[in-house]
C-alpha positions as CSV (number, residue, x, y, z in Angstrom):
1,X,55.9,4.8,7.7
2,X,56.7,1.7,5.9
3,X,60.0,2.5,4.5
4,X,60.0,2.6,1.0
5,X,63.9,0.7,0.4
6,X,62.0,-2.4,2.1
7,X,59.0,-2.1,-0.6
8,X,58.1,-3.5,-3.7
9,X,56.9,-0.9,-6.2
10,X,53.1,-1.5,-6.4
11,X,53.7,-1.1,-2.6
12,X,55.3,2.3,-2.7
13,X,52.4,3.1,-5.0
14,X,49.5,2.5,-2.4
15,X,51.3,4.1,0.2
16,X,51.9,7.5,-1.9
17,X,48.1,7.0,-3.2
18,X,46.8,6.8,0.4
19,X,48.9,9.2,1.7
20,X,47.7,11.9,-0.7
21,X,44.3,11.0,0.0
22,X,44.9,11.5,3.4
23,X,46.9,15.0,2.9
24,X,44.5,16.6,0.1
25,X,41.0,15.1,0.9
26,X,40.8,15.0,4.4
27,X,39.7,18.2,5.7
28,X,41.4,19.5,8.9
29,X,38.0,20.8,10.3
30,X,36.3,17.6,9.7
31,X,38.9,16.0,12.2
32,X,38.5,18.2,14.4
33,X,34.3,18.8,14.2
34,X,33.9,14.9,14.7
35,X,36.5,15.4,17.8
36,X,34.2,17.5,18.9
37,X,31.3,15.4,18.4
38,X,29.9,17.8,16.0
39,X,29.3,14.5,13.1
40,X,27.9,11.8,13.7
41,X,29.5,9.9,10.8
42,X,31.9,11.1,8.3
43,X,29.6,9.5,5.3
44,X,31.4,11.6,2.8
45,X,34.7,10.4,3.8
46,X,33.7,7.2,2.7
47,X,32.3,8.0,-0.3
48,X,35.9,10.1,-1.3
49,X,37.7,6.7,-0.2
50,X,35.7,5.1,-2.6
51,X,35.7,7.2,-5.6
52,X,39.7,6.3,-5.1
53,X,39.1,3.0,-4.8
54,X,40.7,2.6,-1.3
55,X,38.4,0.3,0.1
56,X,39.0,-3.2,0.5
57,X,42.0,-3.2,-1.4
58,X,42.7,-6.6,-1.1
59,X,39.1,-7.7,-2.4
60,X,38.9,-9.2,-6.2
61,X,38.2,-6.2,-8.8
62,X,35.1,-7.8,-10.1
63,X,33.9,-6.7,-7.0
64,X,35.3,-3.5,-6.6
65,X,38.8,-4.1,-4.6
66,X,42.3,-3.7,-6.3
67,X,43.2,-7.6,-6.3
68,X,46.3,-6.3,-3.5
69,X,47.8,-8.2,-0.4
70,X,47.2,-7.8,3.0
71,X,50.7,-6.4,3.1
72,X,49.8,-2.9,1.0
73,X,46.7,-2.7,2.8
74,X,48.4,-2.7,6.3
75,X,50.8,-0.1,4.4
76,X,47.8,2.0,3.4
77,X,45.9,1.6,7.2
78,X,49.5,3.1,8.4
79,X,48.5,5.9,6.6
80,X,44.9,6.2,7.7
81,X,46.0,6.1,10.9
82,X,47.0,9.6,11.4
83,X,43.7,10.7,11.4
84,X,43.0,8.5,14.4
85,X,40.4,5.8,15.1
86,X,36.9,7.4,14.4
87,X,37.9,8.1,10.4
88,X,40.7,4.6,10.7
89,X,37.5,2.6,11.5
90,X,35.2,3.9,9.4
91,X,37.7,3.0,6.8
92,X,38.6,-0.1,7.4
93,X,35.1,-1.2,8.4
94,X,34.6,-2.9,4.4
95,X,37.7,-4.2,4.8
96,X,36.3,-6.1,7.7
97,X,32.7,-6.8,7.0
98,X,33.8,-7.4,3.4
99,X,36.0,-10.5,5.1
100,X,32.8,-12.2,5.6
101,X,31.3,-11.7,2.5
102,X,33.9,-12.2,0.6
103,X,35.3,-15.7,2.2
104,X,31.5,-17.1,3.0
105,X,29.1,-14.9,1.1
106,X,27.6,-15.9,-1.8
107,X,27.6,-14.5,-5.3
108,X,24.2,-12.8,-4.9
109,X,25.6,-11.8,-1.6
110,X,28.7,-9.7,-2.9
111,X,26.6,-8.2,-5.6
112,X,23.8,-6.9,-3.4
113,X,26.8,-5.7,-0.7
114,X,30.1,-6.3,-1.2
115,X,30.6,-4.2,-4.4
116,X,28.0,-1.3,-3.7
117,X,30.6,-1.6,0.2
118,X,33.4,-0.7,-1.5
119,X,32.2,2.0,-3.9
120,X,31.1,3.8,-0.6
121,X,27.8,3.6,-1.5
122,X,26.7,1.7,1.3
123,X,27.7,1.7,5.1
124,X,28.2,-1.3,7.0
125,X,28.9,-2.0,10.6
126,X,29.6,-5.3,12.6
127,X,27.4,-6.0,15.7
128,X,29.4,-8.1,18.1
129,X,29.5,-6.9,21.2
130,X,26.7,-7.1,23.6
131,X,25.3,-5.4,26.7
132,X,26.0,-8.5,28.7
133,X,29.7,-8.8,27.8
134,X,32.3,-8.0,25.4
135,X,35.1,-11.0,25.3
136,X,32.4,-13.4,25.6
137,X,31.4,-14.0,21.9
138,X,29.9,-17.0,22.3
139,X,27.5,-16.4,25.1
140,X,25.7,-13.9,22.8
141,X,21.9,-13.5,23.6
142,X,20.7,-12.1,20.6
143,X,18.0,-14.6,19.3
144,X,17.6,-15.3,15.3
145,X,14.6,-18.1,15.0
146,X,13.9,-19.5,11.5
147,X,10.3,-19.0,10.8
148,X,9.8,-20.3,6.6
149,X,12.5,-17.9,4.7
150,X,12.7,-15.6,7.4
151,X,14.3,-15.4,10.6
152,X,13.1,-13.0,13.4
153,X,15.9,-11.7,15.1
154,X,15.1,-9.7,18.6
155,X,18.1,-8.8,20.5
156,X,20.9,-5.7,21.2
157,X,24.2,-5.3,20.6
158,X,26.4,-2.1,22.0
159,X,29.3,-0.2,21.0
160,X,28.5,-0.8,17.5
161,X,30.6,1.5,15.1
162,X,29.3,3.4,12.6
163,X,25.1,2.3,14.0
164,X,24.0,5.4,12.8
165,X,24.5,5.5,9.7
166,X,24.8,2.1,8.5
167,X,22.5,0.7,6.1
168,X,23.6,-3.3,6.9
169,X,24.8,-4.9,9.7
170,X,26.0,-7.9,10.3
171,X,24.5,-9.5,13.3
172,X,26.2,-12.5,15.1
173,X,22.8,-14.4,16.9
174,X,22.2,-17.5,18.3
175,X,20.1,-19.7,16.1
176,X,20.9,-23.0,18.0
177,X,18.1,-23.1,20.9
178,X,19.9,-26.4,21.8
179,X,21.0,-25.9,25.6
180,X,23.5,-28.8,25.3
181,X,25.1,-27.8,22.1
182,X,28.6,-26.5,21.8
183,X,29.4,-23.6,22.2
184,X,31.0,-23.2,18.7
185,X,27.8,-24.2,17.3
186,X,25.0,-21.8,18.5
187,X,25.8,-18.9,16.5
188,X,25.2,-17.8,13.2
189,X,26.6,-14.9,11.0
190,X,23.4,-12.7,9.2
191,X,23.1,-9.4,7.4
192,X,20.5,-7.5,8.5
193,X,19.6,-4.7,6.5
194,X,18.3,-1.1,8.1
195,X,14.1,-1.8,8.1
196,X,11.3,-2.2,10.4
197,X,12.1,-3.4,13.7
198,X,16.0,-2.2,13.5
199,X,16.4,0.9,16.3
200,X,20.0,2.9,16.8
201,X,21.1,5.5,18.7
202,X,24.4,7.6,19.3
203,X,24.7,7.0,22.8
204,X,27.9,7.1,24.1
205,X,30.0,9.9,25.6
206,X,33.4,8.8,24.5
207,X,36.9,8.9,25.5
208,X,38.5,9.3,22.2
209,X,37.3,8.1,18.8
210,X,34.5,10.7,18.3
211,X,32.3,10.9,15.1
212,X,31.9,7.8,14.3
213,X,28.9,6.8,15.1
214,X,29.2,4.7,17.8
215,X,25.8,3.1,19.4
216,X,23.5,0.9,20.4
217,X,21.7,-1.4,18.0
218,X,18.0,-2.8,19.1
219,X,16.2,-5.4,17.1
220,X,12.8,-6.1,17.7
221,X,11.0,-8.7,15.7
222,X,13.1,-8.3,12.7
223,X,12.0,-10.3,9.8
224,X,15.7,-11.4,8.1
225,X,15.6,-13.5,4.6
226,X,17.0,-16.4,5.0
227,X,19.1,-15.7,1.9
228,X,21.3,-13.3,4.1
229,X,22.4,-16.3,6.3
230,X,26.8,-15.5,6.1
231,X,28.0,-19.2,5.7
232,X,26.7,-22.2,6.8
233,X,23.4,-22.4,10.0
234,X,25.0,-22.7,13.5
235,X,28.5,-22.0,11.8
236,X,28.5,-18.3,12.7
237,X,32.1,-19.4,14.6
238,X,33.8,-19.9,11.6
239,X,32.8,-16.5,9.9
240,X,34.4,-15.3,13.8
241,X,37.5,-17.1,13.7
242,X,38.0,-16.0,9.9
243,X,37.4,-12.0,10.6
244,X,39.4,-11.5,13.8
245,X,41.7,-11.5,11.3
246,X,41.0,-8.1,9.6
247,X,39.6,-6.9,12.8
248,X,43.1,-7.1,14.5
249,X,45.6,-6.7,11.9
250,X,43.9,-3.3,10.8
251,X,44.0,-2.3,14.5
252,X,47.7,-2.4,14.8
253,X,48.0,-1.4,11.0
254,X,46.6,1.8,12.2
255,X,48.0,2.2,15.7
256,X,51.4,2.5,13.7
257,X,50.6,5.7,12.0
258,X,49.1,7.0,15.1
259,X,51.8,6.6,16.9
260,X,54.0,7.9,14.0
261,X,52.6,11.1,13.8
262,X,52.5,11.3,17.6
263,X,55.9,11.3,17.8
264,X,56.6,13.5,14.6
265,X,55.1,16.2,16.6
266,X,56.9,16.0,19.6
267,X,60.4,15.5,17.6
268,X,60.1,18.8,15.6
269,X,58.2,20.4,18.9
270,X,61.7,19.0,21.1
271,X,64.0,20.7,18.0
272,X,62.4,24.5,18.5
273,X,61.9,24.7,21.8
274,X,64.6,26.3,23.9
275,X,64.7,25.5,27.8
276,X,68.4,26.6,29.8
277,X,69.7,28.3,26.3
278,X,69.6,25.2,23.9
279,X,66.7,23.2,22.3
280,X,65.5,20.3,24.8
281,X,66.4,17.6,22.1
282,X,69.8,18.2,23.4
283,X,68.9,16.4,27.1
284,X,69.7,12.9,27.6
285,X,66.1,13.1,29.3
286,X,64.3,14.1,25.4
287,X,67.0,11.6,23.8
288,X,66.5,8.4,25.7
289,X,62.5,8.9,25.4
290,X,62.6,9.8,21.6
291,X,65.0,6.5,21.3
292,X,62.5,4.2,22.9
293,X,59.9,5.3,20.9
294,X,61.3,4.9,17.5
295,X,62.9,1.8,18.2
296,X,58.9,0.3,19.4
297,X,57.6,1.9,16.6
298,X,59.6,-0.1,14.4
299,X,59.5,-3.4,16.3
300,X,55.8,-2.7,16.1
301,X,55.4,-2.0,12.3
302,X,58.1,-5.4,11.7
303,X,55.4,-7.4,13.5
304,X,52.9,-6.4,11.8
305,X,54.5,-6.8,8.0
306,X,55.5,-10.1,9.2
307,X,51.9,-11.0,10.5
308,X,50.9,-9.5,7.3
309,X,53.1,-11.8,5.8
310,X,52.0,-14.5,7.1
311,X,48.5,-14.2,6.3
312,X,49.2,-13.7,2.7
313,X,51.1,-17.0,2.7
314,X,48.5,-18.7,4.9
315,X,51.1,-19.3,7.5
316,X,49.9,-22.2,10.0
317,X,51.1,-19.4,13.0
318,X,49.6,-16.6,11.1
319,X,46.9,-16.3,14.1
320,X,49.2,-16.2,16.6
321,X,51.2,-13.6,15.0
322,X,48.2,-11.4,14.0
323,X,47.2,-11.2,17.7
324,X,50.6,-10.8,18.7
325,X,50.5,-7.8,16.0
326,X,47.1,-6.4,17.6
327,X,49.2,-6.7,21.3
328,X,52.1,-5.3,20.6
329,X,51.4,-2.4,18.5
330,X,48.6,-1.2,20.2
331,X,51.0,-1.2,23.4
332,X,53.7,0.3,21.5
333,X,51.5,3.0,20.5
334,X,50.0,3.8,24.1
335,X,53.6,4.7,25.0
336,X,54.7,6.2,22.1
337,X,52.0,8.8,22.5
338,X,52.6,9.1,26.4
339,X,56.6,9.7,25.5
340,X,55.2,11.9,22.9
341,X,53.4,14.2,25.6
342,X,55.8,13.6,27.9
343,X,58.6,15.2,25.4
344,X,56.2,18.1,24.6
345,X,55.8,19.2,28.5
346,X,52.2,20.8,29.7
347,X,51.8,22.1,26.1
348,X,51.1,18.7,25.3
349,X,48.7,18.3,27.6
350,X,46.4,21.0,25.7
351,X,44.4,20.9,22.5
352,X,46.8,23.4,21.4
353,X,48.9,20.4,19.5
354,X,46.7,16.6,18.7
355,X,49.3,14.7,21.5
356,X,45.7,14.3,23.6
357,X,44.1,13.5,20.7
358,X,45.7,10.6,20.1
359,X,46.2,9.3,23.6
360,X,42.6,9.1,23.7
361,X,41.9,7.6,20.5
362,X,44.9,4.9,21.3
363,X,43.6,4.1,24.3
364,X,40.5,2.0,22.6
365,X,43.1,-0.3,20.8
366,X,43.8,-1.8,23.9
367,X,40.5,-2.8,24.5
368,X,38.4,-3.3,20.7
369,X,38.9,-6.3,19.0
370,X,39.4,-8.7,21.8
371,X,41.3,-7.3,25.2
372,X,45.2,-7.0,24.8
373,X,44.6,-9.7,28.1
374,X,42.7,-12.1,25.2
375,X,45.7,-11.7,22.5
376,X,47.9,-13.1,25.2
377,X,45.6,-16.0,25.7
378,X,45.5,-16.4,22.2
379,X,49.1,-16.5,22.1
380,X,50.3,-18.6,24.4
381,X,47.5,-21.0,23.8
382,X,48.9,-20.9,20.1
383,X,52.2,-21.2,20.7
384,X,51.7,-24.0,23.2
385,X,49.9,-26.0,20.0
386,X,52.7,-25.8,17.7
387,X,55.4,-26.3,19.9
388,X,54.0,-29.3,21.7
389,X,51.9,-30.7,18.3
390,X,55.1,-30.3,15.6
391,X,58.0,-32.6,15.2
392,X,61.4,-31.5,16.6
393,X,63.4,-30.9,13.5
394,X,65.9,-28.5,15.2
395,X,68.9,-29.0,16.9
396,X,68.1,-30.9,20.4
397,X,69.6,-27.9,22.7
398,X,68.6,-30.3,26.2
399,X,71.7,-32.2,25.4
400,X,74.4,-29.6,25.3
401,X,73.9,-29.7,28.9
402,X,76.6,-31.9,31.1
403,X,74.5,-34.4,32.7
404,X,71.5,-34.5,29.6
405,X,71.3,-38.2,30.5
406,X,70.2,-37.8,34.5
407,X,67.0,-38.9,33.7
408,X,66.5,-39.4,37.6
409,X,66.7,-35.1,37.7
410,X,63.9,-34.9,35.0
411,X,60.8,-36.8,36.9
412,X,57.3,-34.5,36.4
413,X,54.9,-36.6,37.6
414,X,54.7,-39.1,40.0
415,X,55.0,-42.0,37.6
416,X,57.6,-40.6,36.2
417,X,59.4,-40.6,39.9
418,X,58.9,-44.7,40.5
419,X,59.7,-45.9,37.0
420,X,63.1,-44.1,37.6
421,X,63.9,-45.9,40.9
């Protein structure tokens, strides 16, 4: 957890609010019934998390958030995050979809969606990915033609969570029919509400992350007001940009408390059980695995404050450092939960402890919200700007070296070679 001598007090609050939530209205058998793919969506779970208010924290109050920083809400997704990804989604899912409205939207918007969102009264889901491909957002298919005050929107997206039971979506399509436009400018952000023409289906067989919905979403001749249009036509790249950043900071917000509780297990598990007349903490073997793990966990949950952090204080790097947050936790919690098992022996391998549970539901992390391949991209194509595109002010390091002034040793191009000669 986010240790409480490093938090403020309206911080230690949330956490102890969210983590009573999670102790006293979270049902063990509902974790365990959507594991087993016995729900389809844990609508009341929502509904509890927003008769506490929980949703959205950092959203405005007039429309139903607490006013908080992204910092307490990463604090509270920690939290969440023991009860894996299918019930971590569903929560954080008007945290995300509430990004758009809230930073594009407009006031009739927020009314209509935003504030019913986060009273739980209403189930959103996000339709990005399509059956054509994941990481490319921006060759979406899904067509949106304005016809008078309506679009008609025919398309499918996949691996939507939460299709089943949502009662809005909101749709990425490509309104620009232009074939030599930019790419940046085909698509556009709409909220499509559950009505004629709008087809799901819980399709998937998955992994880990049960319950939650997960499915295919088919529009067919969809007649969308033009009044649900998310920010400006053809802009929908901007409404993108703007929520990869709850998308990926509540991923690793949530990985943290996965991997926490992971590792809990398989501590106490490594203090009781006796192998050669002494508990198996007291190997080397147990101690060098449960010292790795601890010490990624907290790199991980550093990163993610700072990233936090960073987006509070609209940092110029604060997209770098939120994918690097989604990266590196999401990693540090796939091995956390493998040292975890790994601890615990062939009894972790069973259902008889949640070790499995958790490996599975970690492994989607690596893979939702943009490929841990695309956050390095990301990174180093970030990093690259604001190294090459700031100002030195820093100590110039090249010349503590002896012969700084060979210029003749520092050719890179071929120009560079003949003016030296």
């Amino acid at each position: 957890m986010f240790y409480r001598e490093l938090m403020s007090d309206s911080e230690s609050l949330i956490q102890k609010h969210v983590r009573e939530f999670v102790k006293n209205e979270v049902s063990h058998e509902l974790v365990r019934q959507m594991d087993r793919d016995e729900v389809e969506y844990p609508r009341e779970f929502i509904k509890k998390a927003g008769e506490h208010n929980l949703l959205g924290l950092r959203f405005a109050k007039e429309w139903g958030g607490r006013g908080l920083s992204w910092k307490e809400e990463v604090i509270a997704e920690e939290e969440i995050g023991v009860l894996g990804t299918a019930l971590g989604c569903a929560f954080v899912m008007p945290s995300i979809v509430g990004e758009a409205l809230d930073k594009f939207g407009t006031k009739e918007q927020k009314e209509k969606y935003l504030k019913p969102m986060l009273k739980g009264e209403l189930i959103s889901a996000e339709a990005l990915t399509e059956p054509r491909g994941g990481s490319d957002f921006f060759g979406a298919t899904t067509l949106a033609v304005l016809d008078g005050d309506h679009f008609i929107v025919n398309g499918q997206k996949r691996f939507i969570v939460g299709a089943t039971e949502a009662d809005f979506f909101l749709v990425y399509c490509k309104t620009n029919q232009d074939p030599n436009a930019n790419k940046y400018e085909r698509i556009s952000a709409l909220i499509v509400d559950r009505s004629p023409g709008v087809e799901t289906e819980y399709k998937y067989g998955l992994m880990g992350t049960r319950g939650g919905g997960t499915g295919r979403l088919v529009l067919k001749d969809v007649k969308v007001p033009k009044g649900n249009l998310i920010g400006p036509l053809h802009q929908g790249a901007l409404v993108f940009h703007q929520m990869m950043i709850p998308e990926r900071l509540t991923s690793a917000a949530a990985c943290l408390g996965m991997a926490r509780a992971a590792l809990d297990v398989a501590v106490r598990y490594s203090d009781r059980r006796f192998a050669f007349g002494k508990p198996i903490r007291k190997y080397q073997a147990v101690n060098f695995m449960v010292s790795e793990a601890i010490t990624k966990l907290d790199a991980a949950r550093a990163i993610v404050y700072m990233a936090a952090k960073a987006v509070d204080n609209h940092a110029p790097n604060s997209r770098r450092l939120v994918s690097e947050a989604k990266k590196f936790a999401t990693d540090a919690a796939w091995e956390i939960t493998n040292k975890a098992m790994q601890i615990m022996g062939g009894i972790g391998y069973t259902d008889v402890y949640p070790i499995e549970k958790f490996i599975r539901d970690v492994r989607l992390t690596q893979i939702w919200t943009g490929t841990n391949e695309i956050m390095s991209l990301l990174i180093q194509h970030e990093y690259y700007k604001e190294v090459l595109n700031t100002p030195k002010d820093d100590r110039d390091v090249e010349k503590d070296a002896h012969h700084f002034m060979d210029e003749a040793e520092k050719c890179f191009t071929d120009e560079d070679m003949w003016r030296t000669k």
